[in-house]
C-alpha positions in Angstrom: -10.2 -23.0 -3.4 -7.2 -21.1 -4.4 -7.1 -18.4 -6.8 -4.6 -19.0 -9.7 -2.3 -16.2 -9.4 -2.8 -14.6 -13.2 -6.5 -14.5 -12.3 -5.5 -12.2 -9.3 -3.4 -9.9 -11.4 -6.3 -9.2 -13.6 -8.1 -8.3 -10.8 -5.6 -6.4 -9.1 -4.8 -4.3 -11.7 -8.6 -3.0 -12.9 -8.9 -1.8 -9.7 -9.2 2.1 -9.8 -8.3 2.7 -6.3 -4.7 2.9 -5.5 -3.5 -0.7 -3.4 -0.2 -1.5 -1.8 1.1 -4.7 -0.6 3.3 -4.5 1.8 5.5 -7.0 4.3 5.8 -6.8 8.0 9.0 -4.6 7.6 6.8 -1.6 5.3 8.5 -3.2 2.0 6.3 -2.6 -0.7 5.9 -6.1 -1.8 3.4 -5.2 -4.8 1.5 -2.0 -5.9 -1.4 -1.9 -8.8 -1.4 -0.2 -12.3 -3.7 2.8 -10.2 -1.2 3.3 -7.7 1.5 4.2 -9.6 -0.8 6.2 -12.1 -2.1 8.2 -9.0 0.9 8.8 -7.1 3.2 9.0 -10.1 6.0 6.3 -9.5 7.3 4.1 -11.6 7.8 0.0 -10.2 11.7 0.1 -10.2 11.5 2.8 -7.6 8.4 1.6 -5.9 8.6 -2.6 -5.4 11.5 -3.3 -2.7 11.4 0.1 -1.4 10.6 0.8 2.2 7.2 2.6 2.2 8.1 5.7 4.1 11.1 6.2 1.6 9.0 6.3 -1.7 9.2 9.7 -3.5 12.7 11.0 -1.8 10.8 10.3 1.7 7.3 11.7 0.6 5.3 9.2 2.2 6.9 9.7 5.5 3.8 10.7 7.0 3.8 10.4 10.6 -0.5 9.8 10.5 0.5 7.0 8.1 3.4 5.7 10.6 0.1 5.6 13.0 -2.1 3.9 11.2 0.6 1.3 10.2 2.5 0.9 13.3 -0.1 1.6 16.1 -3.2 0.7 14.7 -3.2 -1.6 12.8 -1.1 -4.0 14.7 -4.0 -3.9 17.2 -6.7 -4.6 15.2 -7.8 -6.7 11.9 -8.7 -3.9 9.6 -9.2 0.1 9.5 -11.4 1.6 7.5 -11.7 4.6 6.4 -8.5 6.4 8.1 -8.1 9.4 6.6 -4.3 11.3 5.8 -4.4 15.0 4.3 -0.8 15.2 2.7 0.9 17.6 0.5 3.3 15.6 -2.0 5.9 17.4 -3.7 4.8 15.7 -7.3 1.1 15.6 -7.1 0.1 18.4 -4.9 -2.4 17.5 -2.1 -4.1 14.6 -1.8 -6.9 13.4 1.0 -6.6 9.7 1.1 -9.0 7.3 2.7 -7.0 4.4 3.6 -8.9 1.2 4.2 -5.9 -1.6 5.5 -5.9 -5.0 6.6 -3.8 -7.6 7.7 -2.7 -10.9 5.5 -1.0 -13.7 7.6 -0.2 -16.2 5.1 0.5 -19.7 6.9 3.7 -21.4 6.8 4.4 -22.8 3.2 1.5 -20.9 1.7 1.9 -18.7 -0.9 0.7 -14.5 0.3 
């Protein structure tokens, strides 16, 4: 059963904790209402960027290069990774990342 795309929006965006969506190149393909509230970005600057570049490189965080590039590729899911990080607009932050991988099939929707 496939879930009509509105319905996931809805969902999506209740959500308090901060999600990204992000392609196999670190493009931010989508973020939720709590991620930009949080990390105080706006989606002009967020959706299309490359991940490491968002807030004039704040999110270059070599720990979250690990997790992304290392990690994750070998396994399914992480939970629970954890990144201290001091950004410039928010101050520090200790972030519990949970991430998985989505594969969509060819000619399905992501």
């Amino acid at each position: 059963m496939f879930i009509q795309e509105g319905y996931f929006k809805n969902i999506f965006n209740t959500v308090r904790d901060a999600i990204l969506i992000l392609d196999e190149n670190m493009k931010v393909l989508s973020a939720n209402r709590s991620f930009f509230s949080i990390f105080k970005v706006d989606s002009a600057n967020t959706i299309g960027a490359l991940l490491y570049d968002l807030g004039n490189g704040q999110w270059n965080i070599p720990s979250l290069r690990m997790l992304l590039e290392d990690i994750l590729p070998k396994n399914d899911t992480v939970d629970d990774y954890e990144i201290k990080h001091n950004f410039e607009s928010i101050g520090h932050k200790t972030m519990l990342l949970n991430a998985c991988k989505i594969v969509a099939k060819k000619n399905e929707p992501r």
